[in-house]
Backbone and ligand atoms as CSV (ligand in chain L), in Angstrom:
chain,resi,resn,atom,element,x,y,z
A,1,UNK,N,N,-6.636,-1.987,16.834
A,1,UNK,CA,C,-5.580,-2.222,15.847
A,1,UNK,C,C,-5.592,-1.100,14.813
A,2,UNK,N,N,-4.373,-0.383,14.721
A,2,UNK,CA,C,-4.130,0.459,13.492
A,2,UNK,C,C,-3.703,0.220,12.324
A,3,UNK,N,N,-4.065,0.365,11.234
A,3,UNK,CA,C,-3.243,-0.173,9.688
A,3,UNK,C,C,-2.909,1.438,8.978
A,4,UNK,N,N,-1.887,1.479,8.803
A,4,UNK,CA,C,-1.470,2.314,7.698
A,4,UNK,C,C,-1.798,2.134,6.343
A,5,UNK,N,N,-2.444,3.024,5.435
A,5,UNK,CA,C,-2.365,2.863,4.219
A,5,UNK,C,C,-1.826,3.511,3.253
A,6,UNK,N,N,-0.514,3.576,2.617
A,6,UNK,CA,C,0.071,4.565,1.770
A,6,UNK,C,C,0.102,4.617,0.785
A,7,UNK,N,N,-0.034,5.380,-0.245
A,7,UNK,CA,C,-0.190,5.519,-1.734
A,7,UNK,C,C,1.120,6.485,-2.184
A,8,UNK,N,N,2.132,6.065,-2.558
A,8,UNK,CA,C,2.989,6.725,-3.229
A,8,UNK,C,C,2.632,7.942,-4.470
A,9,UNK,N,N,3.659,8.513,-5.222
A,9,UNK,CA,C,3.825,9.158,-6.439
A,9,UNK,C,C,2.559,9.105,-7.448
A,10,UNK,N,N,1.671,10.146,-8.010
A,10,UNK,CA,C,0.595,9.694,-8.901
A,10,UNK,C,C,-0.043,9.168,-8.709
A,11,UNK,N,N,-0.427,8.469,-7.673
A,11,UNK,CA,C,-1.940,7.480,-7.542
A,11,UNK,C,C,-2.830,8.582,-6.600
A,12,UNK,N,N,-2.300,9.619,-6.484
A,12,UNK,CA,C,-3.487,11.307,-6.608
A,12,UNK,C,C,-4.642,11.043,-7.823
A,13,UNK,N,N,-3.730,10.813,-9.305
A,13,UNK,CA,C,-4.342,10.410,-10.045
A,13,UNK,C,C,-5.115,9.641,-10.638
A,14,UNK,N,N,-5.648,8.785,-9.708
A,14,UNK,CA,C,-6.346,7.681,-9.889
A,14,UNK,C,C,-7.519,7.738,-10.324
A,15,UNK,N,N,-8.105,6.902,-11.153
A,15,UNK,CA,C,-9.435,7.676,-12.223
A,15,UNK,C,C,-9.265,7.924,-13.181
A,16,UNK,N,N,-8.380,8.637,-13.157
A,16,UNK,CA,C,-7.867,9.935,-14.411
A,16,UNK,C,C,-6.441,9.611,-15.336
A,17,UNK,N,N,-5.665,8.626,-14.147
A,17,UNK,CA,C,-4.499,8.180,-15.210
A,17,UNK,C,C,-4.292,6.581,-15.759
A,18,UNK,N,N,-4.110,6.608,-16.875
A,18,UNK,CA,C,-3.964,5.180,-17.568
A,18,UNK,C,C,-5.181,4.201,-16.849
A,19,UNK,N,N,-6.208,4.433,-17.474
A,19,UNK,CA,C,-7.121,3.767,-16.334
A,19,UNK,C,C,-7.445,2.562,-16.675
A,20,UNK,N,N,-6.789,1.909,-18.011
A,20,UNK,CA,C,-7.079,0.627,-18.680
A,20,UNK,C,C,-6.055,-0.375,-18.005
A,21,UNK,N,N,-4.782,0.315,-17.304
A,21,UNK,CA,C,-4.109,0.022,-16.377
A,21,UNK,C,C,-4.144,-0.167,-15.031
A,22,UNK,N,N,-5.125,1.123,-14.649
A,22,UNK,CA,C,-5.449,1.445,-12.988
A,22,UNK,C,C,-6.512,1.373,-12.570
A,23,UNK,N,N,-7.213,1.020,-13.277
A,23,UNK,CA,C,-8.830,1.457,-13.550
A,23,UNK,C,C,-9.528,2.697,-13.335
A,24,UNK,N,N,-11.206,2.546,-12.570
A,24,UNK,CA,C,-12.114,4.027,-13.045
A,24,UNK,C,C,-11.670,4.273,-11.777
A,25,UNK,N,N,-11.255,3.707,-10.654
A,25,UNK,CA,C,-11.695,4.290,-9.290
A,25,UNK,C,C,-10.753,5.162,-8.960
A,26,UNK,N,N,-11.391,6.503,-8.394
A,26,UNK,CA,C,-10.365,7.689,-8.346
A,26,UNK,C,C,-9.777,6.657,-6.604
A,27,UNK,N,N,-8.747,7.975,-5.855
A,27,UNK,CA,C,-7.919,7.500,-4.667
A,27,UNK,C,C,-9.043,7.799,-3.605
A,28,UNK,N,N,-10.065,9.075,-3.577
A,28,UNK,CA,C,-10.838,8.875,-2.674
A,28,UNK,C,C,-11.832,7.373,-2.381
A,29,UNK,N,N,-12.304,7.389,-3.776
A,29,UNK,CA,C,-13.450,6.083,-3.693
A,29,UNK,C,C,-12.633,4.692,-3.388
A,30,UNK,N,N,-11.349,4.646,-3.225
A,30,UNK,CA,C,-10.517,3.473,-2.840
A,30,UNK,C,C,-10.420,3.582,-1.340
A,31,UNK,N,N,-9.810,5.017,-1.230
A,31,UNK,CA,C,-9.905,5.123,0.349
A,31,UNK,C,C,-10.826,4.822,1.179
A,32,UNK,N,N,-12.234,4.938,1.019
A,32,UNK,CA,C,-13.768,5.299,1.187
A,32,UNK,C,C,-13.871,3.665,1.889
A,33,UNK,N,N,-13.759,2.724,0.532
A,33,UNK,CA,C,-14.141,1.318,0.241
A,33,UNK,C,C,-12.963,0.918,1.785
A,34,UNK,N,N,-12.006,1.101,1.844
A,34,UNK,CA,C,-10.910,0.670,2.938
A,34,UNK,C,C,-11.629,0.963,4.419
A,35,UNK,N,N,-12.416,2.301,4.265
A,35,UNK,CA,C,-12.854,2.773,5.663
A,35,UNK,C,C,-14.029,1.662,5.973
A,36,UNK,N,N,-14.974,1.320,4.739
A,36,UNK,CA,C,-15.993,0.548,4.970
A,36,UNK,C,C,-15.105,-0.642,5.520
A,37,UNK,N,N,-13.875,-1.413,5.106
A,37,UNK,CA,C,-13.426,-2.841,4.941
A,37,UNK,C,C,-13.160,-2.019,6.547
A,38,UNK,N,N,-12.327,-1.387,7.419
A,38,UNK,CA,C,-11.936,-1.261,8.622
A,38,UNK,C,C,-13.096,-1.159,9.602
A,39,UNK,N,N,-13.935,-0.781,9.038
A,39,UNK,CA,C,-15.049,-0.492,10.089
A,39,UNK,C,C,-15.767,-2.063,10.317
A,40,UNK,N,N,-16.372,-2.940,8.835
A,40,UNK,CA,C,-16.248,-4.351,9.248
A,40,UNK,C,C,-15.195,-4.969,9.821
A,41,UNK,N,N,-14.412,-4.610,9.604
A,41,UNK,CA,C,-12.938,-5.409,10.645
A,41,UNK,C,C,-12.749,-4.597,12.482
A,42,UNK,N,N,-13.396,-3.548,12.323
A,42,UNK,CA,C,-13.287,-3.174,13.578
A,42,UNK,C,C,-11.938,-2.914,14.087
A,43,UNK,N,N,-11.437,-2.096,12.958
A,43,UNK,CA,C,-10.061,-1.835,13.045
A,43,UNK,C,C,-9.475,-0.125,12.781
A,44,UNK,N,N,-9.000,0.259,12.421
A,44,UNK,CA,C,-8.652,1.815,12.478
A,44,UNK,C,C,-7.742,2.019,11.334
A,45,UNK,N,N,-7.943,2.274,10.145
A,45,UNK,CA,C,-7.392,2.532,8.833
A,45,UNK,C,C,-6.743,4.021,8.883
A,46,UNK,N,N,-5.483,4.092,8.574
A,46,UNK,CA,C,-4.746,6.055,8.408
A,46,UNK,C,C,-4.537,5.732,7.077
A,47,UNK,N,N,-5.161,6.516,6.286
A,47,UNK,CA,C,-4.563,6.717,4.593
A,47,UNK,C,C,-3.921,7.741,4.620
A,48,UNK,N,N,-2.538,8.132,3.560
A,48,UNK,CA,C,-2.069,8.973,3.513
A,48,UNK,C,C,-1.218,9.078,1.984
A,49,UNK,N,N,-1.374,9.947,1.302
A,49,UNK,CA,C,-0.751,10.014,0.026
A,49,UNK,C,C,0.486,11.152,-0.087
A,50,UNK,N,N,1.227,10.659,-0.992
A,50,UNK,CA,C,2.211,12.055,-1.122
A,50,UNK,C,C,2.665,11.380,-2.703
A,51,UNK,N,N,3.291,13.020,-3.389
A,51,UNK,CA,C,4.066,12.835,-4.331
A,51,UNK,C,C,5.910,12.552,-4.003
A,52,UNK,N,N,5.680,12.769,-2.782
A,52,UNK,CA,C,7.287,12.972,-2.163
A,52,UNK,C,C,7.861,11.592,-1.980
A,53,UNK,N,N,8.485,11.516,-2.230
A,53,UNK,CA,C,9.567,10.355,-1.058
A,53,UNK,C,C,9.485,10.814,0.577
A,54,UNK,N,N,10.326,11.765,0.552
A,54,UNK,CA,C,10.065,12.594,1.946
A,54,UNK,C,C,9.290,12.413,2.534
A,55,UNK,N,N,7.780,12.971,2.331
A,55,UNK,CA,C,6.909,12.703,2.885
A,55,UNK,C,C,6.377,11.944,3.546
A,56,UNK,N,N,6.897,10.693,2.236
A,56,UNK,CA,C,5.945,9.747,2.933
A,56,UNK,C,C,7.047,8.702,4.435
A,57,UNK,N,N,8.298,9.447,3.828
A,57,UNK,CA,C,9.074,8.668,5.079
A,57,UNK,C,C,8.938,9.236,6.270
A,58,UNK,N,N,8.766,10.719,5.874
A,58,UNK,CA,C,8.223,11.423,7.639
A,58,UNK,C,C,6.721,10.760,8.246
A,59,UNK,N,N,5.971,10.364,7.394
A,59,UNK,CA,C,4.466,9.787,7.700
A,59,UNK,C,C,4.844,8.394,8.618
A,60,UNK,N,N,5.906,7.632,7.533
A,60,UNK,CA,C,5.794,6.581,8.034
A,60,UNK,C,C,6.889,6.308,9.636
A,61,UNK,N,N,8.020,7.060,10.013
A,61,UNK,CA,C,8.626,7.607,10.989
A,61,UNK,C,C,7.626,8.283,12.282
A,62,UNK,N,N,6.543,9.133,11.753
A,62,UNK,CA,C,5.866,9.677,12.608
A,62,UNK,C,C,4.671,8.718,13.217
A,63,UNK,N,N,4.035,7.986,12.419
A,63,UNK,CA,C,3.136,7.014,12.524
A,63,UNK,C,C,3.234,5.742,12.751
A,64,UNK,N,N,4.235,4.875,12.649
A,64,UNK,CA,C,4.241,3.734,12.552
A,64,UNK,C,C,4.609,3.212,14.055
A,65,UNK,N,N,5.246,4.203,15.288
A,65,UNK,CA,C,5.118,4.201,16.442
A,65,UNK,C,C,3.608,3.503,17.143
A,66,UNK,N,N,2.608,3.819,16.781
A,66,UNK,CA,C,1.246,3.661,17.070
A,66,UNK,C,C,0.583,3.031,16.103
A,67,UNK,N,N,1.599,2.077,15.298
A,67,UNK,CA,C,0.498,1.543,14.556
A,67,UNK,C,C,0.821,0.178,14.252
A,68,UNK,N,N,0.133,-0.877,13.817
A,68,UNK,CA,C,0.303,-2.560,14.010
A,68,UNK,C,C,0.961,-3.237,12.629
A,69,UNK,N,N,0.669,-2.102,11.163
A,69,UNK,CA,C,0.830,-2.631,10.069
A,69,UNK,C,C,0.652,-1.700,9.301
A,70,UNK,N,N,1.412,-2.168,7.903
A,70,UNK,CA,C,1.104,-0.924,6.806
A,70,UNK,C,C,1.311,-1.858,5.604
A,71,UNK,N,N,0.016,-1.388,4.658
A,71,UNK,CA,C,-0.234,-1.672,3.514
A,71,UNK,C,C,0.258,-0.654,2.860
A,72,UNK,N,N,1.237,-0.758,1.717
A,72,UNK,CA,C,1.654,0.668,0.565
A,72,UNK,C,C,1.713,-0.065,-0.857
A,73,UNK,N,N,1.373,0.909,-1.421
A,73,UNK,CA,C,1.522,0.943,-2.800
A,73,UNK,C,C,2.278,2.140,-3.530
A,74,UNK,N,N,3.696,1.508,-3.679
A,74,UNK,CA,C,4.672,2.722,-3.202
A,74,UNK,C,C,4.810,3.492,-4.525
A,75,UNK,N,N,4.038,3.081,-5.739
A,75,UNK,CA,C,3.932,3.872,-6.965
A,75,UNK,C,C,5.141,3.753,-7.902
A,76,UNK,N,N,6.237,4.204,-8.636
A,76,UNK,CA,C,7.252,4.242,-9.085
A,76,UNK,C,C,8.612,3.679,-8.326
A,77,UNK,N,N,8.225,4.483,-6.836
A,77,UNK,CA,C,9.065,4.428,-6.034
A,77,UNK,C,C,9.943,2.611,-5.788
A,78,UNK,N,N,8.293,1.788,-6.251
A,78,UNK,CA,C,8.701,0.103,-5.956
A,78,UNK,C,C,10.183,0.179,-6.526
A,79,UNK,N,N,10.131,0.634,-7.387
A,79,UNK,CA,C,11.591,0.133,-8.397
A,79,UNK,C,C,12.874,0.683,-8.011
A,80,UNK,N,N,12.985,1.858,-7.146
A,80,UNK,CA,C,13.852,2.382,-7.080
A,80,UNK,C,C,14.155,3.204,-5.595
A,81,UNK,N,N,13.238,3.265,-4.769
A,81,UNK,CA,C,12.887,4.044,-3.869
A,81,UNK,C,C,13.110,3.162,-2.419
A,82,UNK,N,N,15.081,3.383,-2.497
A,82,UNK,CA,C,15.802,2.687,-1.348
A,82,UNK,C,C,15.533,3.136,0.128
A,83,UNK,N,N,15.084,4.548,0.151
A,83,UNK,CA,C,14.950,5.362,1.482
A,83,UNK,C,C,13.680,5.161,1.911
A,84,UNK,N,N,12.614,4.804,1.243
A,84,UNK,CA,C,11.353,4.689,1.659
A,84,UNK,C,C,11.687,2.983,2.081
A,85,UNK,N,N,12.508,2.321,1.430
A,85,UNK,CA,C,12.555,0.849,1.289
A,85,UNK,C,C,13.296,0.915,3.107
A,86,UNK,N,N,14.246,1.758,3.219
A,86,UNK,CA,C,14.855,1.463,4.679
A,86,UNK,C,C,13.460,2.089,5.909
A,87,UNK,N,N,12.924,3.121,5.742
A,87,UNK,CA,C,11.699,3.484,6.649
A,87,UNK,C,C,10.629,2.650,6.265
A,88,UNK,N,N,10.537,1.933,5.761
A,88,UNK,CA,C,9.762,0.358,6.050
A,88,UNK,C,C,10.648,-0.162,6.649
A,89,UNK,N,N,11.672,-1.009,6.563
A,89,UNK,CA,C,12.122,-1.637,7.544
A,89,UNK,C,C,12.295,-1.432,8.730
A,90,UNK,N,N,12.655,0.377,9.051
A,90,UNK,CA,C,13.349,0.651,10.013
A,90,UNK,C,C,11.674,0.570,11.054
A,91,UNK,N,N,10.976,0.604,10.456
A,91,UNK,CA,C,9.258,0.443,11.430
A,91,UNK,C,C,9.168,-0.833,12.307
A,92,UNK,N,N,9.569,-1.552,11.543
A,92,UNK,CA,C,9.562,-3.380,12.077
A,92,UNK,C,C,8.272,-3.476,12.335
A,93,UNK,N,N,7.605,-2.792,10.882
A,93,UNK,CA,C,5.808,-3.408,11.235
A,93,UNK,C,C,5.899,-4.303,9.775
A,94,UNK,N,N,4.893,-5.666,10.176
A,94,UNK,CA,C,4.993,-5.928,8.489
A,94,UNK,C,C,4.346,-5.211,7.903
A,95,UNK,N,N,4.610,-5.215,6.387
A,95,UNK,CA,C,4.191,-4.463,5.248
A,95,UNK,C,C,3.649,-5.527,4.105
A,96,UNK,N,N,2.915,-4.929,3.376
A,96,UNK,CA,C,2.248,-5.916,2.387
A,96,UNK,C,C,2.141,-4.127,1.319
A,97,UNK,N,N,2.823,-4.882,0.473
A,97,UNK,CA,C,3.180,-4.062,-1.217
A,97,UNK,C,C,1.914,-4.453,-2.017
A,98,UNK,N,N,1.258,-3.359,-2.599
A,98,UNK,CA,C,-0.020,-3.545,-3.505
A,98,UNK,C,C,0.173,-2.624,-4.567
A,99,UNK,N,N,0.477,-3.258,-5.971
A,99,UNK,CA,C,0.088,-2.772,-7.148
A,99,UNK,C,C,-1.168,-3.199,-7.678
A,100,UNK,N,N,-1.307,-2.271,-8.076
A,100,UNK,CA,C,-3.269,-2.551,-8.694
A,100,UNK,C,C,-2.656,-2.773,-10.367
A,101,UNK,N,N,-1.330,-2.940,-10.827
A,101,UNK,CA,C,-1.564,-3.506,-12.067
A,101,UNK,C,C,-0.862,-4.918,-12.092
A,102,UNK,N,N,-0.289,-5.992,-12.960
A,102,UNK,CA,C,0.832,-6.678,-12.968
A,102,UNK,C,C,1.810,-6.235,-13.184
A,103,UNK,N,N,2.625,-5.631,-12.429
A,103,UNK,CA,C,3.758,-5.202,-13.108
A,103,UNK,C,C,4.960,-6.299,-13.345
A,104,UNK,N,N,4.471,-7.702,-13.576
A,104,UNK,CA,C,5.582,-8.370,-13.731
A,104,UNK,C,C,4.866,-9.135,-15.517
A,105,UNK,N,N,3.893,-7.928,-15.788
A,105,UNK,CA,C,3.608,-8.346,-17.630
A,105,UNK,C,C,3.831,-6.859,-17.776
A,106,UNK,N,N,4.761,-5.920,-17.567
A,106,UNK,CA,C,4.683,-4.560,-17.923
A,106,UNK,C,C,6.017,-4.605,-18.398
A,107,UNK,N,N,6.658,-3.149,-17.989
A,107,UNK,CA,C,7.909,-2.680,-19.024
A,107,UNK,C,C,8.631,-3.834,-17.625
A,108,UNK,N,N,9.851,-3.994,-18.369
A,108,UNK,CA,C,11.107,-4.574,-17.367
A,108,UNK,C,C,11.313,-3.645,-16.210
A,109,UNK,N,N,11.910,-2.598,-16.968
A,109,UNK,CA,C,12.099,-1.728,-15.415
A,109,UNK,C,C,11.148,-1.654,-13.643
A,110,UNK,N,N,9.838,-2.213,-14.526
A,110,UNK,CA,C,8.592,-2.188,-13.323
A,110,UNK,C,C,8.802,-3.374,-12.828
A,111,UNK,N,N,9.443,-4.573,-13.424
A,111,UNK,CA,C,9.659,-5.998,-12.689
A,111,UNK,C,C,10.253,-5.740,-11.678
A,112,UNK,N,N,11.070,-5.203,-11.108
A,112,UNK,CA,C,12.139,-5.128,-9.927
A,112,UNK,C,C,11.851,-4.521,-8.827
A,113,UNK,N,N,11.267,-5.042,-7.877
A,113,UNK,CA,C,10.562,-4.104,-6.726
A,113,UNK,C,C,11.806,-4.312,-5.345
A,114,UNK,N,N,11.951,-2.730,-4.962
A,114,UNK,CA,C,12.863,-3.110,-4.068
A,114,UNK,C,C,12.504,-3.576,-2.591
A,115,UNK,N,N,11.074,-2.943,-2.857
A,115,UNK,CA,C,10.112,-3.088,-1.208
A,115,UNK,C,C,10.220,-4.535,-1.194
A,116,UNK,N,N,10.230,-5.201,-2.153
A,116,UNK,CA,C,9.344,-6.811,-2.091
A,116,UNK,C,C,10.078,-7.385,-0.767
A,117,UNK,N,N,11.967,-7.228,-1.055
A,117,UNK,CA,C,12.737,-7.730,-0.327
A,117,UNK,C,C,12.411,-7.780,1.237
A,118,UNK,N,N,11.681,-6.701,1.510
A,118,UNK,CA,C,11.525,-6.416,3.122
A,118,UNK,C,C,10.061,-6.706,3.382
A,119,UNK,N,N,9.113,-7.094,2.372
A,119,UNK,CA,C,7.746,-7.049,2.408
A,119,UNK,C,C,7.427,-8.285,3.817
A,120,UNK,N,N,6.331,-8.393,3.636
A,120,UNK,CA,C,5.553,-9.951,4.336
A,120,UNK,C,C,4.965,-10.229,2.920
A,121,UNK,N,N,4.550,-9.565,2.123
A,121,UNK,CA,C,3.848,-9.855,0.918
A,121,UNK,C,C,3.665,-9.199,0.353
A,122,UNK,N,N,3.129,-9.296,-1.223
A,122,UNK,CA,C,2.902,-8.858,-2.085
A,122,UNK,C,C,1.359,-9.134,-3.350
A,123,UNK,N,N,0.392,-7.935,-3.436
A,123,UNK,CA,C,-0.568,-8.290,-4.484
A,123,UNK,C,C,-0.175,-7.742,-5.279
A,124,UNK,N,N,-0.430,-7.974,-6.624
A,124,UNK,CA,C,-0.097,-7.378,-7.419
A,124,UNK,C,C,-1.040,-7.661,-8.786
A,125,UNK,N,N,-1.541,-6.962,-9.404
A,125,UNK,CA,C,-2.046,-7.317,-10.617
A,125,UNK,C,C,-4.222,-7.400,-10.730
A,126,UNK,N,N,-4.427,-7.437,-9.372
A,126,UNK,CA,C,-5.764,-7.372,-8.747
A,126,UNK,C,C,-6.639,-6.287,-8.741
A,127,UNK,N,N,-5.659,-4.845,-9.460
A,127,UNK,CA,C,-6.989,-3.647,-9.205
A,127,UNK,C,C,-7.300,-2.950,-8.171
A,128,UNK,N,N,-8.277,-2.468,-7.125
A,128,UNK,CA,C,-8.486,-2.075,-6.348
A,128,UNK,C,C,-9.179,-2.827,-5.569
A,129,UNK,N,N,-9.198,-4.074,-5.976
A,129,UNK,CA,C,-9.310,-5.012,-4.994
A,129,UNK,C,C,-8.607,-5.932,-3.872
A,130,UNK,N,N,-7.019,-5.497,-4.961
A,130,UNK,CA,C,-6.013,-6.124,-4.175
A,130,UNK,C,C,-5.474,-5.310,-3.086
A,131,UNK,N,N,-6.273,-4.242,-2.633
A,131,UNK,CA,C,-6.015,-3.017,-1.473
A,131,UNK,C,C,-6.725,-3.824,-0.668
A,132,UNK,N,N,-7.890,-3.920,-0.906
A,132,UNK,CA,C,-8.729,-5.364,0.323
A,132,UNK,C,C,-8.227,-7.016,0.790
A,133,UNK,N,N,-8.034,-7.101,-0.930
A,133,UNK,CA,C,-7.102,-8.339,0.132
A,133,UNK,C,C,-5.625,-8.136,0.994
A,134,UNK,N,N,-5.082,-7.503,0.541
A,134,UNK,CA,C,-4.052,-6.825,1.462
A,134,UNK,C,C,-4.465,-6.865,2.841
A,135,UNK,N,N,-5.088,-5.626,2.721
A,135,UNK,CA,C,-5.672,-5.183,4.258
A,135,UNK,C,C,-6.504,-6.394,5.364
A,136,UNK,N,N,-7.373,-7.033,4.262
A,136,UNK,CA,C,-7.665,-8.464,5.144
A,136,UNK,C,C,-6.793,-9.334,5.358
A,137,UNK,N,N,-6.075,-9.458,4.797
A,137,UNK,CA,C,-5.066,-10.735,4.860
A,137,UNK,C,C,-4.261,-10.365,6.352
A,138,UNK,N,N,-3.804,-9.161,6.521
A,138,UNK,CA,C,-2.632,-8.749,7.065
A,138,UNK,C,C,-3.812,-8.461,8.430
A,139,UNK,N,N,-4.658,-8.240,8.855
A,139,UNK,CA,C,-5.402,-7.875,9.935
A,139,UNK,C,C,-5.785,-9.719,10.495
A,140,UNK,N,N,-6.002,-10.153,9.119
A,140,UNK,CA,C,-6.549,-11.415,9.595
A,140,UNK,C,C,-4.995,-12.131,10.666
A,141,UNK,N,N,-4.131,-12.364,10.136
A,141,UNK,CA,C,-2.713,-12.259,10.767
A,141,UNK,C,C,-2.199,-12.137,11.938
A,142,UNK,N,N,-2.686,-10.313,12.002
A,142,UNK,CA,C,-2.003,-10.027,13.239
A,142,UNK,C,C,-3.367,-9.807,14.480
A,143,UNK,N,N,-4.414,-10.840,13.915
A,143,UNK,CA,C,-5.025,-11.459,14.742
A,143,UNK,C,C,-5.339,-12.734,15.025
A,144,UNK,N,N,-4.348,-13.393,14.380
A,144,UNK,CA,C,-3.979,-14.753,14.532
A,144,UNK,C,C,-5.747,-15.412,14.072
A,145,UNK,N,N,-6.411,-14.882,12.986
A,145,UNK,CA,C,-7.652,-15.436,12.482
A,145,UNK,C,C,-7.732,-15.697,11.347
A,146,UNK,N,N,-9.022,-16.536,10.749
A,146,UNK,CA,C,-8.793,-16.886,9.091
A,146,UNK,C,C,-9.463,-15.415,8.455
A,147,UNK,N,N,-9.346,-15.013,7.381
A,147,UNK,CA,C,-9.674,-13.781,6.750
A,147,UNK,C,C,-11.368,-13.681,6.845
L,1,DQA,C1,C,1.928,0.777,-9.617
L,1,DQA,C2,C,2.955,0.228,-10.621
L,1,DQA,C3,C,4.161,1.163,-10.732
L,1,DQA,O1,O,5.091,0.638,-11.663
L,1,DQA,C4,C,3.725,2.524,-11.207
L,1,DQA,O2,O,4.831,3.407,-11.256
L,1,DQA,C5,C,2.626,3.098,-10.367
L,1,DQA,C6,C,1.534,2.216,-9.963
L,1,DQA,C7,C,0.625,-0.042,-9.599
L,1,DQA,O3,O,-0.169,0.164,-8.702
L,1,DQA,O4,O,0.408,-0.875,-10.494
L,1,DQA,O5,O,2.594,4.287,-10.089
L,1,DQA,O6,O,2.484,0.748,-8.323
């Protein structure tokens, strides 16, 4: 089983930006922690980051052929980012949306996620922990097992 993991716009910065928001953990030591959670799951984790939109729709176009599921945390993009919102759908893999802050106690503009609409689910507000429950939840799933 393959899982996609995508990190949108600025979460390069992780560690280093608003961290009372995002916390200490940079994007490698998140990634790292995911490889450990796939390797207990016995599963095959692709991380991939971009500042682009683009990018990440060619990633997810190029990859999602060979792959069972994708966890993203689409960064800014949640709010506004219709083209990444159609190359999720157009995959027909489920998806599970992870913000590591609440963005439904933040500015208004961050309330409105357009991914949610097409999601299977959503964490939100959990940290870098809610990248694990994500990823377990959604493996547990599409192996018809309890987490
Ligand atoms: C975020 C929330 C977004 O509003 C913000 O633009 C991000 C990170 C989060 O993980 O909490 O870049 O997706």
């Amino acid at each position: 089983m393959k899982i996609l993991v995508i990190h949108g716009p600025n979460l390069n910065l992780l560690g280093k930006r608003n961290r009372q928001v995002y916390g200490d953990k940079t994007l490698e030591e998140v990634n790292r922690l995911l490889q450990e959670v796939a390797a207990d799951l016995d599963i095959e984790v692709v991380t991939f980051q971009s500042n682009s939109e683009g990018a990440l729709i060619d990633f997810i176009q190029e990859e999602s052929p060979a792959a069972d599921g994708i966890v993203i945390n689409p960064g800014a993009l949640t709010h506004y980012g219709l083209s990444l919102r159609d190359a999720l759908a157009d995959s027909n893999l489920p998806v599970v949306e992870v913000h590591l802050s609440n963005i439904y106690s933040r500015e208004e503009f961050r309330q409105e996620s357009v991914i949610a609409p097409i999601a299977r689910g959503q964490v939100c507000g959990l940290g870098w922990r809610g990248y694990v429950v994500a990823l377990r939840t959604l493996v547990a799933e599409l192996k018809g097992s309890s987490p």
